[in-house]
ZABAGU-617340 format. One line per 8 residues: number of its first residue (from 1); their letters; for each residue x, y, z of C-alpha. Coordinates in steps of 0.02 Angstrom, whole numbers, plus 50000, padded with zeros to 5 digits. Example, Ala and Ser with C-alpha at 12.3 -4.5 7.8 and 13.67 -1.06 7.14 Angstrom:
BEGIN
1	AS	50615,49775,50390  50684,49947,50357;
//
This chain:
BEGIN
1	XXXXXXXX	50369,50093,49435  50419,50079,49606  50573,50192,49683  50757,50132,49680  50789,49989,49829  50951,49960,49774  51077,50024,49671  51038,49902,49530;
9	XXXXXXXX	50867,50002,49511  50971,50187,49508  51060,50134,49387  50943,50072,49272  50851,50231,49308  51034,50321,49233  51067,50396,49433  51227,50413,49488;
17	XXXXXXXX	51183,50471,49664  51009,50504,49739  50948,50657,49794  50880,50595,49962  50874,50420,50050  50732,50380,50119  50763,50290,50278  50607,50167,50356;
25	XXXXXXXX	50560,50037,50477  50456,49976,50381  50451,49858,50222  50425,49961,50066  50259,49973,50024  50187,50116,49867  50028,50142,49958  49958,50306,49989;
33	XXXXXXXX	49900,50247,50185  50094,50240,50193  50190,50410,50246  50362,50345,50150  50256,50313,50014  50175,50481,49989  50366,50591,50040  50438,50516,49914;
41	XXXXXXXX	50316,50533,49783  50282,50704,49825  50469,50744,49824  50476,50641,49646  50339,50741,49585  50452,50894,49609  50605,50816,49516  50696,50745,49673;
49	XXXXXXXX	50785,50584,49640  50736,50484,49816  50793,50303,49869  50703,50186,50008  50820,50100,50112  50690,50004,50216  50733,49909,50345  50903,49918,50341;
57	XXXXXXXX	51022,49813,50425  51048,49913,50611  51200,49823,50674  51328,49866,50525  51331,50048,50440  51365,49954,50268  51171,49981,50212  51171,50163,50220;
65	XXXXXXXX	51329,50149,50110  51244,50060,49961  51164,50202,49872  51312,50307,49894  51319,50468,49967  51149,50570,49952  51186,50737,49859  51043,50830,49990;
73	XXXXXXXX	51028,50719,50149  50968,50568,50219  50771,50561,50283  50721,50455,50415  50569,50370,50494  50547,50240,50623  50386,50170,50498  50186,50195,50514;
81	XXXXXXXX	50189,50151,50705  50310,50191,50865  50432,50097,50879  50439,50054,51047  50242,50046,51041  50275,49902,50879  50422,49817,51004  50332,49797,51149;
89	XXXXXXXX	50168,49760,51216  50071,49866,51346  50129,49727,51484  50329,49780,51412  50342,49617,51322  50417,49609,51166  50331,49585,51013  50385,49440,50917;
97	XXXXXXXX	50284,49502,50763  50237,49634,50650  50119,49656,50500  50241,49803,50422  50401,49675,50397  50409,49530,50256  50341,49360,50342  50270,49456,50500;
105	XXXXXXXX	50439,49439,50580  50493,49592,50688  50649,49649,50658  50677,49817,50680  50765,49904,50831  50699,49990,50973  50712,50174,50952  50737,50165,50760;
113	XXXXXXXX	50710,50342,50718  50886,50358,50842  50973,50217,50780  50949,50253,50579  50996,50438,50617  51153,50425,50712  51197,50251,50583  51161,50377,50453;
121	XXXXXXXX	51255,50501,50509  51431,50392,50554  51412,50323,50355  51422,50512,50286  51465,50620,50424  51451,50802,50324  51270,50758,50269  51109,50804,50311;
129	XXXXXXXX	50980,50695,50440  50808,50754,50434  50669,50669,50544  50486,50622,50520  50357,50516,50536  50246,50500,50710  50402,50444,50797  50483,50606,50785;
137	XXXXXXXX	50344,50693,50801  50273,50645,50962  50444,50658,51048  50479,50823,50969  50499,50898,51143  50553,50807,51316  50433,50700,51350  50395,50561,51446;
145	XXXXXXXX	50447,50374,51399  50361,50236,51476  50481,50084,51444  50634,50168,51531  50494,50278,51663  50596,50419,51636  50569,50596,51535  50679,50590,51392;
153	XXXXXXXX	50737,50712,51289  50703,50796,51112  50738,50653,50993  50818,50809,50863  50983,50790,51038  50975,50581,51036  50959,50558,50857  51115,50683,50818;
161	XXXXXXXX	50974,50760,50666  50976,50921,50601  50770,50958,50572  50634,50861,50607  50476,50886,50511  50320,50891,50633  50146,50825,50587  50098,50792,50402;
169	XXXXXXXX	50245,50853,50297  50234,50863,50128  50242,51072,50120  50380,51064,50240  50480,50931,50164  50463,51015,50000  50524,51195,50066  50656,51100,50126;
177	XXXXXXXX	50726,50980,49973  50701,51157,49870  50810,51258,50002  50945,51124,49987  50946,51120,49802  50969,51307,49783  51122,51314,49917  51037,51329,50055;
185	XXXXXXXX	51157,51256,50210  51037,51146,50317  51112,51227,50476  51039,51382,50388  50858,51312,50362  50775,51383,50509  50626,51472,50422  50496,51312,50392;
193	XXXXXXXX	50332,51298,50465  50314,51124,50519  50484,51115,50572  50596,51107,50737  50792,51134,50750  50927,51155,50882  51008,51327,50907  51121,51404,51045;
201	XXXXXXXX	51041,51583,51024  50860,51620,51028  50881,51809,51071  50795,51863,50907  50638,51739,50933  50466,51808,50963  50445,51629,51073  50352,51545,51231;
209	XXXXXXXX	50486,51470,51338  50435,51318,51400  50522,51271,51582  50717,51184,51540  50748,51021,51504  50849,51005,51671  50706,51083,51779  50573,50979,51730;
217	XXXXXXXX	50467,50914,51886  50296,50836,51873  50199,50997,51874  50313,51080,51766  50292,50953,51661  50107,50927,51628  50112,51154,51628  50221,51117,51481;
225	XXXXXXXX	50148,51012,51381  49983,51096,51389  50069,51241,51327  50130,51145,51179  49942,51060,51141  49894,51218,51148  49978,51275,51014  49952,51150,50868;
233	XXXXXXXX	49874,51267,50742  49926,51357,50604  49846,51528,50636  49858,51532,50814  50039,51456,50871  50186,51519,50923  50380,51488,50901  50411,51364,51056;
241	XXXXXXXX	50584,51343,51143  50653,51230,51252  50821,51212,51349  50939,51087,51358  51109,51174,51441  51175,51271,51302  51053,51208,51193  50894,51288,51117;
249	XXXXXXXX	50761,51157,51060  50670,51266,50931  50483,51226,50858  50401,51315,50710  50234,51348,50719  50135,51218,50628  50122,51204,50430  49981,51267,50368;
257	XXXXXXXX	49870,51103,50318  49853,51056,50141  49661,51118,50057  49579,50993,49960  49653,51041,49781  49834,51011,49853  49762,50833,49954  49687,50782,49770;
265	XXXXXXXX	49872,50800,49708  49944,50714,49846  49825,50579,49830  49832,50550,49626  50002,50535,49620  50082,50366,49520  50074,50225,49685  50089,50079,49646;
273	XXXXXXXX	49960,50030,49756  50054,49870,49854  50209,49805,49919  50362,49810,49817  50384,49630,49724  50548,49609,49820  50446,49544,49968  50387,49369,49885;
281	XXXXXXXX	50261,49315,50013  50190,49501,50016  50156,49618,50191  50024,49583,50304  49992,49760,50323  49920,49797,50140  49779,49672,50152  49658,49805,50239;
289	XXXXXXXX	49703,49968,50164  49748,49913,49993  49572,49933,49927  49546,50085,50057  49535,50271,50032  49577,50396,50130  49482,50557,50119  49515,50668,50241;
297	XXXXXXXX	49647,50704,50370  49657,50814,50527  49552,50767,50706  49441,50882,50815  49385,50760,50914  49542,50773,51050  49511,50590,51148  49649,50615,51271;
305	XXXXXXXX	49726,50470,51244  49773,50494,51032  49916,50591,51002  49801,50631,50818  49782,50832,50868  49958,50853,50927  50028,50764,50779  49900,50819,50625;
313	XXXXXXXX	49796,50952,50720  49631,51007,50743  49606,51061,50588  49502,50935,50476  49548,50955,50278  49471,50841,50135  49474,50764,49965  49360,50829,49821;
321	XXXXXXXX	49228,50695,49764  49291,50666,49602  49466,50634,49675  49387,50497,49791  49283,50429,49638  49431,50426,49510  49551,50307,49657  49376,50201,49688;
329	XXXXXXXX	49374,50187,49486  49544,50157,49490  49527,50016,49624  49418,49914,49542  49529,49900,49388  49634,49801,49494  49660,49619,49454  49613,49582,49643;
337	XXXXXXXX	49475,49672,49681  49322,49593,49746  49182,49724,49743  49212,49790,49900  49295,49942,49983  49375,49901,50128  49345,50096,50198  49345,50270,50143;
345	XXXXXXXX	49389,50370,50295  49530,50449,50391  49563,50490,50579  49379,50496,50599  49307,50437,50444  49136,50556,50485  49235,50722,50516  49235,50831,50351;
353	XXXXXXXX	49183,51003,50405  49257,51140,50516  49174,51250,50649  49155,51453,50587  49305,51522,50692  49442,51393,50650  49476,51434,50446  49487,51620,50503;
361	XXXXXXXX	49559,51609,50675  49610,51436,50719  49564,51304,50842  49522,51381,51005  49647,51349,51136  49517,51344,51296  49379,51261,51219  49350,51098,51144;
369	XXXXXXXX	49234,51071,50999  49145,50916,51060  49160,50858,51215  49074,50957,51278  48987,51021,51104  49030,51194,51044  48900,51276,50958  49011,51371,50834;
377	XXXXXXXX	49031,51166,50779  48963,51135,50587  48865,50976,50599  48859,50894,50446  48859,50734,50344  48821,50793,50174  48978,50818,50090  49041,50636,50180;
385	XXXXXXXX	48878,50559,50126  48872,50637,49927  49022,50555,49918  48995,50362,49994  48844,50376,49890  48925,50421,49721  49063,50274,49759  48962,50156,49779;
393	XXXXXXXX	48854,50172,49626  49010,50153,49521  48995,50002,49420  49107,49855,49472  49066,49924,49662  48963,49798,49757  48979,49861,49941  49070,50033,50014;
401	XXXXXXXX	49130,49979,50221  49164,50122,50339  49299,50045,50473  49408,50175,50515  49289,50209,50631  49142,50383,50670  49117,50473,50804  48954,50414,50864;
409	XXXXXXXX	48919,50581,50974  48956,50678,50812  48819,50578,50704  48696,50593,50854  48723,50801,50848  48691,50773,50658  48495,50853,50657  48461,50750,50472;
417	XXXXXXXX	48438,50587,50514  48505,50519,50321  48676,50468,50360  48644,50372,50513  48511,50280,50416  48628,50260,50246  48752,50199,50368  48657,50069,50454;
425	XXXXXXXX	48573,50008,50260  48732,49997,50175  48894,50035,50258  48912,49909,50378  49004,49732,50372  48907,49648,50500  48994,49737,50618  49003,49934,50688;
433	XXXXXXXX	49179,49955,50766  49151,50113,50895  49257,50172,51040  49145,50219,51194  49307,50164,51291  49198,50178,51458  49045,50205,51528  49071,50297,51696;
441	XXXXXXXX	49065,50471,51668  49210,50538,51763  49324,50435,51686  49235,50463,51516  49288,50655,51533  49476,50623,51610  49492,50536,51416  49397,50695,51326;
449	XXXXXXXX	49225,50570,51270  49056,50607,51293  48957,50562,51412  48890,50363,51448  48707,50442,51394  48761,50480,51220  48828,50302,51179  48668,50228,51242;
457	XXXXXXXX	48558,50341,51140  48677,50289,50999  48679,50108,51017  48461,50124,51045  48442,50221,50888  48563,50100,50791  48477,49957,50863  48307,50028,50795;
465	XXXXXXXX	48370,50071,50615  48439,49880,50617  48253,49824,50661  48165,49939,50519  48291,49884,50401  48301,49707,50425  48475,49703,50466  48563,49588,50570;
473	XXXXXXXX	48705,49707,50620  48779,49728,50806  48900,49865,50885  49078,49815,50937  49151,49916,51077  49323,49959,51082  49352,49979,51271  49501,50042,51384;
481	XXXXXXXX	49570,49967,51555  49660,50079,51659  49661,50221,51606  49715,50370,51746  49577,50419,51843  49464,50259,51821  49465,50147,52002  49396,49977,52030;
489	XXXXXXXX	49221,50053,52065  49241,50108,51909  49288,49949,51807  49172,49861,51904  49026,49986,51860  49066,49951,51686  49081,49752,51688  48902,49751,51757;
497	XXXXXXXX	48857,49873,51606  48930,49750,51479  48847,49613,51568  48654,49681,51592  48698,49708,51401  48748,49550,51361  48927,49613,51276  49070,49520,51315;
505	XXXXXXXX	49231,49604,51212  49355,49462,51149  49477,49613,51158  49521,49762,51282  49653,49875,51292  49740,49924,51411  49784,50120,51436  49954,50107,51345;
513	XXXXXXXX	50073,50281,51396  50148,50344,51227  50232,50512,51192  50093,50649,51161  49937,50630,51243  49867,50711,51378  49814,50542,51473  50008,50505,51468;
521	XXXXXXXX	50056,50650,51560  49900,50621,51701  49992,50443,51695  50170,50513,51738  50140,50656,51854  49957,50599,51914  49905,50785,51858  49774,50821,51747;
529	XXXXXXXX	49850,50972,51617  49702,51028,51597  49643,51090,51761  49799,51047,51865  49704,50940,51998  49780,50763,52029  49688,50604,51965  49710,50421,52023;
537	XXXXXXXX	49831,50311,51941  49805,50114,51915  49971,50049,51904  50039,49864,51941  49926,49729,51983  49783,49828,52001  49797,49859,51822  49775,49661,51783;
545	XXXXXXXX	49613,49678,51885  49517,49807,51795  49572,49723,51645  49498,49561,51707  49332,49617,51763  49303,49689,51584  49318,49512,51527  49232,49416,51659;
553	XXXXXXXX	49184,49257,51576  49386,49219,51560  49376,49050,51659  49569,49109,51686  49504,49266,51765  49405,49225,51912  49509,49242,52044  49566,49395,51993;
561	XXXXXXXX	49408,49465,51972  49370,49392,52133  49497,49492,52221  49433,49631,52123  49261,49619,52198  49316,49589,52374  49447,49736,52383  49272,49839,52324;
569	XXXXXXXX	49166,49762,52446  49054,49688,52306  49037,49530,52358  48852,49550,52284  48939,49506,52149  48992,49350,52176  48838,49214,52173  48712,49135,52068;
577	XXXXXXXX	48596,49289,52044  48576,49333,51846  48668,49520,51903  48829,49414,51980  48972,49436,51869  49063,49265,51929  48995,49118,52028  49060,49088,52196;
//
């Protein structure tokens, strides 16, 4: 049974008020890939009466009316993906669709996770707004937004909000429901890891200041928000403040991450599996997860450019095998399954053990794990491996897909050679979706990724295992334009790499500057945090020509790429010899 949408469906349930409303951008959709979905079964599963109000109307408060007054608060997401980032394209055009909404029309507002708060908080004024969801969580602290090309502040001050719940929430959004219920005030609730509130006195904190709202310059700026990636761990963090006037912005240290008996819980709790039947021509966004499992959570693999550390950590937690193999069984008892798993991954579908410091003392703060490799790093693909194998022996299974993507540098530091062979024989739909995002080296490190040498010997040993087993299988490239530090000499040298390869990528993305990553601070202050020395910034038109020259057989990009080549003094470039890139 799905949750209450209306007040129709509390009543039949015999509610007179719910507990919580659960306030999304997004359509409703019981689906485990889905945050909403998963808070509000979790809180269900602990005898919480919750509501979805998704996608509720934002220009009248009369929506967040209907259910009546919550008896513990109203919780609030902006949906799966950024709003702003789901509005607007990379060029700042708006969006006219999205898979999340019923018939792929966008229609939620920019800024939702403000908007739903402070509508929220005008239809019930003595009630409790709590944020969450990666909205709230990447702008947790000032930080910079690219559509206005200002730094903005804490979304807890904008959205009026009394907590917001940081990262993956479950324990924290459970200490909190069960605080309320027992008469906890929520001005009170200052205790929760996981957690950030506002406070005027932070005399009793044991806390790192970071520099005040008010004061923020550039170098300030990328000081403090090194501080805060630096303290994304549960065993290692502190209590972080920041000032706004008479305002304290107050962070918990992070909740501890859930272990694999409390993920199996999480994960085998009553979802309906799909859209609510409400939404009669369905949502796009279920077709590719619907027959998906997710088995782990948690990233070491810090690409500058993901926000995935800052907003689930370092630490990498996973499900047990039989949990994974009773949801497989599970999936192929449904009346639309095909035979085929779309993907059983997560973050980084390949990443399922931990290095020997972290479960003691945490994820170091001055060293990375892979780039470059740590050799306190446990290289493995057995567990991963025991458990594609068992799925896909299950009867009614006729193929097991891997698409939400491996680290390639972390299966070529693999010493066993079995899963890179497994996953070329039977893991692959024709296609390998990896994210080398460059090839020159310099820029390669400004976005945290190995070095060009390691893709190659990836793509040469997955070209060989395709030969010896027969397979007719080829690697797609996700690549990035723009991003801080790389130049023209260095889109060019990577156009002539794709085109001695013969690769020519139908799609490339340009650098896109959200809230928590690294690369979006070097994009605002032209500083890299990690080493404070400045790095080069594409911005305006020379952005349109990097992106050009990595697709240089666009008929609709030669002159562009033209200028390109001329402003580098590469007019070998242009001609008729098999190394040109465009003809003159």
């Amino acid at each position: 049974m799905f949750l209450p949408i209306s007040k129709k469906d509390m009543i039949d349930r015999g509610w007179e008020t719910p507990d919580f409303v659960l306030v999304t951008g997004d359509a409703y959709v019981d689906h485990p890939s889905f945050g909403v979905a998963i808070i509000s079964r979790v809180l269900e599963s602990y005898g919480f009466k919750v509501a979805i109000l998704a996608q509720p109307n934002y220009k009248d408060v009369s929506d967040f009316r209907k259910f009546g007054k919550p008896n513990y608060g109203f919780l609030v997401t902006s949906g799966v993906v950024e709003s702003m980032v789901n509005n607007y394209t990379v060029s700042k055009k708006k969006r006219k669709t999205c898979v999340y909404s019923p018939e792929n029309i966008n229609n939620r507002p920019d800024r939702a996770t403000i908007v739903y708060a402070n509508l929220a908080r005008q239809a019930y004024k003595g009630t409790s707004i709590i944020l969450g969801g990666i909205e709230a969580s990447l702008r947790r602290f000032a930080h910079y937004d690219y559509w206005q090309d200002k730094i903005r502040r804490s979304i807890l001050l904008d959205s009026k909000a009394d907590l917001i719940v940081y990262g993956m929430g479950e324990r924290a959004i459970v200490e909190i429901a069960e605080s309320l219920r027992n008469g906890v005030s929520i001005n009170d609730i200052t205790f929760v890891d996981g957690t950030v509130y506002k406070t005027k006195d932070i005399s009793t904190l044991d806390a790192i200041e970071l520099p005040a709202y008010d004061l923020l310059n550039k170098e300030l700026y990328a000081k403090s928000f090194l501080v805060q990636t630096q303290n994304t761990d549960h065993l290692n963090s502190s209590i972080i403040t920041e000032k706004y006037g008479d305002w304290y912005v107050v962070q918990n240290i992070p909740a501890k991450p859930l272990n694999t008996h409390e993920l199996d819980k999480v994960y085998n709790l009553p979802y309906q599996r799909t859209y609510h039947p409400v939404y009669k021509n369905g949502i796009k966004a279920i077709t590719e997860v619907k027959h998906s499992i997710i088995a782990n959570r948690g990233c070491f693999g810090e690409c500058n450019f993901c926000a995935l550390s800052y907003h689930q950590g370092r630490a990498v937690t996973s499900r047990s095998e039989s949990s994974i193999v009773k949801e497989a069984t599970l999936i192929t008892k449904m009346s639309d399954f095909k035979g085929y798993i779309n993907d059983i991954g997560g973050p980084t579908a390949n990443f399922f053990e931990m290095c020997n410091i972290q479960p003691k003392h945490g994820a170091c703060k001055d060293k990375r794990c892979l780039t470059p490799k740590c050799n306190n790093l446990k290289v493995s693909h057995k567990k991963y491996l025991k458990i594609l194998k068992s799925v896909r022996s299950l009867p009614g299974i006729k193929k097991v897909f891997i698409r939400s993507g491996v680290r390639y540098d972390y299966v070529m530091y693999d010493k066993n050679p079995e899963f890179f062979n497994e996953l070329v024989k039977h893991h692959i739909s024709g296609q390998l979706r990896v994210a080398p995002e460059h090839i020159n080296n310099y820029v390669l490190r400004l976005m945290g990724k190995p070095d060009k040498n390691v893709y190659e010997d990836f793509v040469s040993k997955f070209n060989s295992l395709n030969d010896k087993h027969k397979k007719n299988q080829y690697i797609v490239p996700y690549l990035i334009s723009s991003h801080p530090g790389s130049t023209i000499e260095a889109s060019i040298e990577l156009a002539e790499y794709l085109h001695i390869n013969n690769q020519y990528p139908e799609q490339v993305q340009d650098f896109y500057p959200t809230p928590g990553t690294l690369s979006t601070v070097m994009y605002y202050t032209g500083i890299n945090p990690l080493t404070m020395e400045k790095v080069y910034i594409p911005k305006e038109k020379e952005k349109k020509l990097q992106r050009a020259l990595l697709q240089y057989k666009d008929p609709k990009n030669k002159k562009l790429i033209k200028e390109a080549l001329m402003k580098a003094g590469r007019q070998d470039l242009i001609g008729y010899d098999k190394n040109c890139l465009i003809r003159p």
